[in-house]
N, C-alpha and C positions, 0 to 999 in steps of 0.2 A: 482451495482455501476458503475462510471464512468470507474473501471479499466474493458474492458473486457481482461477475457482470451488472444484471438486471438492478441489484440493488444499488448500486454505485450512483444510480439517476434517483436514489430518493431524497423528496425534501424535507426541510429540516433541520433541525440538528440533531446528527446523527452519535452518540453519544451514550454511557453506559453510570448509573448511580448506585448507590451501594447507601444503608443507613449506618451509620458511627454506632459504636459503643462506646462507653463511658467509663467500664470497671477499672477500678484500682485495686493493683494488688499489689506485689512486692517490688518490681522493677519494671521501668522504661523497655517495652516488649522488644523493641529492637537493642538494647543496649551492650547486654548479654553479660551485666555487670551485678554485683551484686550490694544491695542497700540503698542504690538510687530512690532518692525522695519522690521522682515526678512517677514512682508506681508502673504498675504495667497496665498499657491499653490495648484492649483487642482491637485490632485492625481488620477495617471490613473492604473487600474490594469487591467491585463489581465489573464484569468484562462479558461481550456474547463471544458467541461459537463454542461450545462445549469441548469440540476436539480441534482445537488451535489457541486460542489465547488464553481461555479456560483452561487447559491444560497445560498450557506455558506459565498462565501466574501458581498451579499448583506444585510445580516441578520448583519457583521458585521461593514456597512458601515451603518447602519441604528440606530444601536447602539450609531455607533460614531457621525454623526450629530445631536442627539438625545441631546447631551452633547454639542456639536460644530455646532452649527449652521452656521457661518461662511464655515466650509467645504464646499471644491467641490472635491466628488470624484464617479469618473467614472469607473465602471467595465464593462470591455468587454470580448465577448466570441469570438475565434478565433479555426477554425478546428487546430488538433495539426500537421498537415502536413504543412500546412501555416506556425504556429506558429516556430517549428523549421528552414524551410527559413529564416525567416524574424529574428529572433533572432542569426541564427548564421553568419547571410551578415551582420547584422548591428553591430555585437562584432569584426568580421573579420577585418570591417573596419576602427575601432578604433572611429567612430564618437557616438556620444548619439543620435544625431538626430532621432523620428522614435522608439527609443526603450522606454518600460514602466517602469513606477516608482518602480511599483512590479510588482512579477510573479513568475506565480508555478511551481516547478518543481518537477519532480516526485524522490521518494531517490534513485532509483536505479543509474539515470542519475545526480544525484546533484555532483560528487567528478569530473565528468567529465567538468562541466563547472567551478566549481571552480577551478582545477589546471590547465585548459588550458587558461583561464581568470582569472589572480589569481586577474586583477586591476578592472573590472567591478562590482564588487558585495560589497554591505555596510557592514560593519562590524557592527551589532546589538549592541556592549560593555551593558549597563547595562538596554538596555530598554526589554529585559527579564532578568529572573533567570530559568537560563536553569537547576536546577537543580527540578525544578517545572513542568520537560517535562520523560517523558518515557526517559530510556536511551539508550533503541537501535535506536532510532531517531538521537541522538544527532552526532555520527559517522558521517553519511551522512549530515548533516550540517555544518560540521562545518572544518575548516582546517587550518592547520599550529598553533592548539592552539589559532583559531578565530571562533566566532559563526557568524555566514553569514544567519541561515533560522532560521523561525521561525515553528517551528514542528507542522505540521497540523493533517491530520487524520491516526489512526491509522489504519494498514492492518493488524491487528490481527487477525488470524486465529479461527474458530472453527470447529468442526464437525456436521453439521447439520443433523440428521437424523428423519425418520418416525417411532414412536412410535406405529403406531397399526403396521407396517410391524414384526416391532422385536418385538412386543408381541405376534404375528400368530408362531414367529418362537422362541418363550421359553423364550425370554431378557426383560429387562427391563433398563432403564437409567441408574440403578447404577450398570450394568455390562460392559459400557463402559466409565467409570471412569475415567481408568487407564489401559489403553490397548496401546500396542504394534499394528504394521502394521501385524506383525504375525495372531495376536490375531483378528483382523478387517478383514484380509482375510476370516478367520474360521466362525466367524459371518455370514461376507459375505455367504458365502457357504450355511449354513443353511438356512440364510433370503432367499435364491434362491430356494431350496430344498425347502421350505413351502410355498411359496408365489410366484412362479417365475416372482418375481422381480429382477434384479440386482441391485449390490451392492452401483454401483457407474456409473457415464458416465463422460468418458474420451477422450479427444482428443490426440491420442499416438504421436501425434507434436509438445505438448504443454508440455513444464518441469517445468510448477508452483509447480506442485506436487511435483515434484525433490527439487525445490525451496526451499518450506517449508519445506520438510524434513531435509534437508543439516541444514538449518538456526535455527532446534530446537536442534542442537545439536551444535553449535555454528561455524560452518564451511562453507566454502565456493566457487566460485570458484577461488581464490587466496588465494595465503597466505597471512598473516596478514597486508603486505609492499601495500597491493590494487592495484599490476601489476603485480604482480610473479604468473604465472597458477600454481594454485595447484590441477593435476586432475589425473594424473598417479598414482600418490601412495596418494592419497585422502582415507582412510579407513571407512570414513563416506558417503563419496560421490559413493564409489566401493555399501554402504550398502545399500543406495537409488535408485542404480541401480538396484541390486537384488531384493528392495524388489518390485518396480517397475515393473519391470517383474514376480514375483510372482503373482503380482494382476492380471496385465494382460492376462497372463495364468491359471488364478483362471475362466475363465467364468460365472465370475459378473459384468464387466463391459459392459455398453452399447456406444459402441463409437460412438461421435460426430464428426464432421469436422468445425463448425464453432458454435457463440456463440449461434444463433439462436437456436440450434438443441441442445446446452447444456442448454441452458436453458426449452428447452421441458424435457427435460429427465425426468427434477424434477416437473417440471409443471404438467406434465400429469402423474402424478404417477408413473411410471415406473422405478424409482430409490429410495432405501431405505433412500441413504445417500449421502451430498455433503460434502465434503472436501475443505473448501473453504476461502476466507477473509470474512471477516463481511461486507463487504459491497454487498454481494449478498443477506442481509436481503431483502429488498423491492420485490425482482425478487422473493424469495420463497412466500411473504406473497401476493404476483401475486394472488394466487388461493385462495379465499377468500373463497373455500370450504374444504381447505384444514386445515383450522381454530382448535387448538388443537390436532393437529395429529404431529405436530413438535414437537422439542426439539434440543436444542446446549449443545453438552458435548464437552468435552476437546479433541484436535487433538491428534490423535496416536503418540506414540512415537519409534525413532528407538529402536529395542532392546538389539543392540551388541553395539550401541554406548553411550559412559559409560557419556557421558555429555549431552544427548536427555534429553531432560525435555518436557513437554505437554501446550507449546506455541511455535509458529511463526511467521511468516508474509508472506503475499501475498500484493505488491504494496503500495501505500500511498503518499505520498509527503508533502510540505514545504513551504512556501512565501519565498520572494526574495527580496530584495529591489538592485536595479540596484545605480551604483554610479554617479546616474546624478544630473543635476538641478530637485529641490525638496526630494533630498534623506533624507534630515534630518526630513521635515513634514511625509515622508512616513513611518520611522523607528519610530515616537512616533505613530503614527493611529496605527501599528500591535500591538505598545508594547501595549498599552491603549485598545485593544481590543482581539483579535485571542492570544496573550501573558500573559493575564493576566484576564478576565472578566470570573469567574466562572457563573454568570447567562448568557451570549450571549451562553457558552457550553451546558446550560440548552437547550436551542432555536434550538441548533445544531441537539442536539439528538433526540428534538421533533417535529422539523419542518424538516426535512433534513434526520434524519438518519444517520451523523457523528459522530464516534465514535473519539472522537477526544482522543491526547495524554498528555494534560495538567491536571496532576496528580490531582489538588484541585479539580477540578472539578467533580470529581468523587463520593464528599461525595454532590452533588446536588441532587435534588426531582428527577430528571428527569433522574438519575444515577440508582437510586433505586426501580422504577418503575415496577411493576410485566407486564407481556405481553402477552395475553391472548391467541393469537395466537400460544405463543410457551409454551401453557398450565398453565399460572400464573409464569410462570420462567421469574425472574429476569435478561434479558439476558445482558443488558447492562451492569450491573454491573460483571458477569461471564465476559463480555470483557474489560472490563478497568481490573480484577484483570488479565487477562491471558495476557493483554498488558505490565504490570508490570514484567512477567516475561520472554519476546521474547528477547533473548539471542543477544547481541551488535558484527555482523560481519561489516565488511568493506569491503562493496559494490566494492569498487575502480572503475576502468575506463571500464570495457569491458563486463559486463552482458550479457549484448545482444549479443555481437561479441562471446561470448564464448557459449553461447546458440545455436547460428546457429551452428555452429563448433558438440556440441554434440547432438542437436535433430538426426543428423543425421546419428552419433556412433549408440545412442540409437536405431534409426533401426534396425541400424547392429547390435546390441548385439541382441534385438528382434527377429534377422532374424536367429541367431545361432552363429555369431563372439562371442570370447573368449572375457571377459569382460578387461581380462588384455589388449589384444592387443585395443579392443576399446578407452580405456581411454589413454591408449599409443599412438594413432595415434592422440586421442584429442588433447593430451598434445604438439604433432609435431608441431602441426598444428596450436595450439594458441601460440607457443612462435614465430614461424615465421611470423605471422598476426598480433600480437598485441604488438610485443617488438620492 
């Protein structure tokens, strides 16, 4: 998917701008009525990844002038390095000039732009029903008791693995069911022992792993206020360390340094299993020889921590509508489409590969669909029900800033530092840097 690994540690805000147009013509572009006064405005959106979100907002802009012919609406792709320039000089500067109608932002980064711009963003009021969306989306959308995004794809986690490796080594799919990271290590061991395969490939710089672990058990790294670190006496977060290190001194993992070299891992056979978002479907089904040898079971769960449950997330994000001229046509096109079109999510899944978060959609053909590649399993619909249950943390302001801070504890704990003193000197360190 659009999210890689590697980039997930950049800093910033990571975010996408689009410039307004202004034309009037005959009718309100999303109305789809005829002689309305407020004219029609072209609607500009801005999104990256050319074949993911780009492609998801054009499937539903095709939608919408399909109904509205009158619409003009222009989707552009911008590198996300741009994107955050140009989106936070032109918020900085208080003008709308320059800035876009919509735009995506990713949830990690969504509480940061709505509390430091609390007046730039639309308030959506009734053109969803948010309660028609996943509810750990909704956090990161929304603030001060306002819905501000319109909840896009989800980053639902699963465990993908190779089904003849763990049948060389005694398993079967319904032995990882319901397993522990304990329990995945041990696996691990054996898949290696019979197959010498490892288990997993890993970048030991990258804390997505960390990420989902924390978040299946509904924690974070803040307390629940989204700016208070909570990482010294974090006991879920101490468990992710551990078991982090467990794996990594299990000698099954094959480490990468960047995405290219993670995505060989699995490519080239050489990894039983990926622990990942659902958006690394396409990259697995890459190896068109590798056709019925897959399978997605449910992510491991921590085992001391008493509220793990077997969902998470890795990345995803959200539409925007910015508070300029054309905010009101922009807020009915998301709600009329991305907010509400059970068949455009049909299109998502099967043109796109978006697993999106809009619950109805799930009892669609294209939800239910066996998939041959990962042996006649049903996977999408395994992701929409494990989407339903990714436990609701708040992201708040500092992901990223607090990420840097511990990839580099994490060493040090790798390296032999005392786990207590690591997360102790994290915690220094994020309240001096980020309070």
């Amino acid at each position: 998917m659009k999210k890689k690994a590697t980039a997930l540690l950049l800093a910033g805000f990571m975010l996408l701008t689009a410039c307004s147009s202004n034309s009037n013509t005959k009718n309100e572009a999303n109305t789809g009525t005829e002689g309305n006064a407020a004219g029609s405005q072209k609607i500009t959106v801005w999104a990256w990844d050319k074949n993911f979100n780009i492609a998801a907002m054009n499937l539903a802009k095709d939608a919408y002038v399909a109904k509205n012919p009158d619409a003009q609406i222009e989707v552009v792709e911008y590198a996300q390095d741009d994107i955050i320039q140009k989106l936070n000089t032109g918020l900085n500067s208080g003008s709308a000039s320059g800035l876009p109608n919509i735009v995506l932002i990713e949830d990690y980064r969504a509480q940061s732009f709505l509390q430091t711009y609390p007046d730039a963003f639309q308030e959506l009021g009734d053109a969803i029903k948010t309660s028609d969306f996943a509810e750990y989306k909704l956090g990161p959308t929304s603030f001060n008791g306002k819905q501000y995004g319109v909840p896009f794809d989800s980053g639902v986690v699963g465990l993908y693995v190779r089904t003849d490796y763990l049948q060389e080594a005694g398993y079967t799919v319904d032995d990882l069911q319901d397993i522990d990271w304990q329990q995945y290590i041990e696996i691990g061991k054996a898949v290696k022992a019979k197959t010498g395969k490892d288990m997993l490939t890993q970048d030991p710089n990258d804390l997505g792993l960390i990420r989902m672990m924390i978040q299946s058990a509904g924690s974070w790294y803040l307390k629940e206020d989204g700016t208070t670190p909570d990482l010294k006496d974090n006991a879920v977060l101490k468990e992710a360390f551990e078991s982090y290190k467990e794996l990594m001194n299990a000698d099954i993992v094959k480490v990468n340094s960047d995405w290219s070299s993670f995505l060989a891992g699995f490519n080239s056979g050489d990894v039983a299993s990926v622990p990942t978002g659902n958006w690394i479907t396409p990259s697995v089904k890459a190896s068109a020889d590798q056709s019925g040898k897959w399978a997605v079971v449910p992510f491991p769960k921590l085992k001391n921590a008493a509220n793990s449950v077997h969902a998470s997330n890795l990345g995803g994000s959200s539409w925007y509508v910015l508070n300029n001229d054309g905010k009101e046509a922009a807020v009915k096109f998301l709600g009329a489409t991305l907010g509400s079109d059970v068949a455009l999510y049909q299109k998502l899944v099967t043109d796109v590969g978006v697993v999106g978060t809009y619950k109805p959609a799930a009892e669609g053909e294209a939800y239910g669909a066996a998939d041959e590649f990962f042996g006649g399993q049903k996977v999408i619909a395994d992701f929409a029900k494990w989407t339903a249950e990714i436990p609701n943390v708040n992201y708040g302001l500092h992901t990223y800033a607090i990420e840097d801070i511990l990839k580099v504890e994490m060493q040090n704990f790798l390296n032999g530092t005392e786990l207590d003193k690591a997360l102790s000197d994290a915690q220094s360190q994020a309240e001096s840097q980020i309070q």
